[in-house]
N, C-alpha and C positions, 0 to 999 in steps of 0.2 A: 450835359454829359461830357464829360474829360472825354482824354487821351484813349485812357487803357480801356480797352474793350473788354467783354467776359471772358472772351478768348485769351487773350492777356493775361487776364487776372490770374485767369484757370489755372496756365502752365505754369507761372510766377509760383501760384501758391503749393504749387504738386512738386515741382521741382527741387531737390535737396541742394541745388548749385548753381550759382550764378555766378559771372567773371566780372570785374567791375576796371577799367579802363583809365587812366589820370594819365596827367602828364607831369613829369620828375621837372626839377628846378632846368636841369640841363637841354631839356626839350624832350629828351627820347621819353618812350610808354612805357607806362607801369601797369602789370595786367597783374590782376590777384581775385582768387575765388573767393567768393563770400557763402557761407552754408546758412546766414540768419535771412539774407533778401527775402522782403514779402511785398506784400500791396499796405501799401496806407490807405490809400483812396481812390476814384479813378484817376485824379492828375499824378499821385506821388510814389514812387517804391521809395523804401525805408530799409536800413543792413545797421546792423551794429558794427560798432569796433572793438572785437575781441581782440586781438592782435595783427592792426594794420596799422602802424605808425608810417608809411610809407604814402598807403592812401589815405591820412587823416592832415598830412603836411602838404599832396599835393592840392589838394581841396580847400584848404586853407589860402594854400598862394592862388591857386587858379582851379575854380568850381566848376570848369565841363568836368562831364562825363559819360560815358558811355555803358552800358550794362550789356551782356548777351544774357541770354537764356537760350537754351537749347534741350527739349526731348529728344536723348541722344538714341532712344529707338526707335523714330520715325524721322528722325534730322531734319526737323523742324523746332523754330522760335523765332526769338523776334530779337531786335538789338532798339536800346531803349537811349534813344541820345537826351539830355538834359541837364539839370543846372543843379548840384548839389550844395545842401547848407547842413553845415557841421554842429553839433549840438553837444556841447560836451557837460560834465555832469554838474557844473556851477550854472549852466544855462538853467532859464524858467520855463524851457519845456520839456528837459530833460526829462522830471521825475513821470511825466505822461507816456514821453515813448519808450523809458525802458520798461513802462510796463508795460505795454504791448509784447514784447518779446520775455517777459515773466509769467505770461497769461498764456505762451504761448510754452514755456516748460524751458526755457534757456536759462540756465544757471550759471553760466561762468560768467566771470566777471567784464562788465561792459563799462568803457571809457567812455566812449561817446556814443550817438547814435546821429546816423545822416537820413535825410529826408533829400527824396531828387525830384526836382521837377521835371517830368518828362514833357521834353517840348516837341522829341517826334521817335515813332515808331515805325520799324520796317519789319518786313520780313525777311527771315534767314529759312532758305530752303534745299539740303545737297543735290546738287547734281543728279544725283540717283534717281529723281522723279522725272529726266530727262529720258532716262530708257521706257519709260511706260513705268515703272513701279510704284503699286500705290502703298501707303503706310501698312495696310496690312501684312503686304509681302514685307516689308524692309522692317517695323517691324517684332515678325518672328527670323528673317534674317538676323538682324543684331541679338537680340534674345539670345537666339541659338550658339552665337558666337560670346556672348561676354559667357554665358553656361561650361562651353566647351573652353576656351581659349582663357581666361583669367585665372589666376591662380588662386583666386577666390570667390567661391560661388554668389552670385550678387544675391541670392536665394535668404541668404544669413542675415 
């Protein structure tokens, strides 16, 4: 059995966004959301590169990474640290994982696609479950607030 637990998997696969983490030639962090992140298998998440020339250069020079996931209405997820390998479309495993995400209804066009070996997971849990609150309350707290407060009903 890998890494990624069900629990894992679950939130990975439910989740429209993941942040994916590199480091730039100059040292500083490169944080950029990913909307293709899924599971590959229990060791590996998988993202395309629709438009990340940013994260496909730092991976290149230097393959950590780190991933978050977060269910932002219970403020819980995991952060996914690991080893990324760049696949781009002259690679001999390309033609395989960009169908996974063709299978999966993604149309635009994919340069490469990355495979991360996850070598550890942690949990990510707010503060808020320090007061006693359990997901239930937090939530229909957030619920109620991206409803009332966003200027776009998450509902759409």
């Amino acid at each position: 059995m890998g890494i990624l637990t069900d629990q894992m998997q679950r939130l990975v696969r439910t989740q429209r966004l993941g942040y994916t983490a590199t480091v730039n030639p100059d040292g500083t962090p490169n944080l950029s959301p990913k909307g293709t992140l899924n599971v590959w298998d229990d060791e590996h998440l998988i993202f395309a590169d629709i438009r990340s020339p940013g994260t496909i250069r730092n991976l290149r020079q230097n393959p950590a990474i780190e991933i978050n996931v977060v269910d932002p209405l219970v403020r819980k997820g995991f952060r996914f640290k690991g080893t990324a390998t760049v696949h781009p479309a002259d690679d001999h495993r390309f033609a395989e994982l960009e169908a996974f995400f063709r299978e999966r209804g993604t149309t635009s066009p994919i340069r490469a696609v990355v495979l991360v070996r996850v070598t550890r997971a942690l949990p990510v849990i707010s503060p808020a479950y320090d007061s006693g609150a359990n997901e239930e309350v937090l939530r229909a707290r957030w619920a109620d607030y991206y409803i009332t407060q966003s200027p776009v009903d998450p509902r759409d």
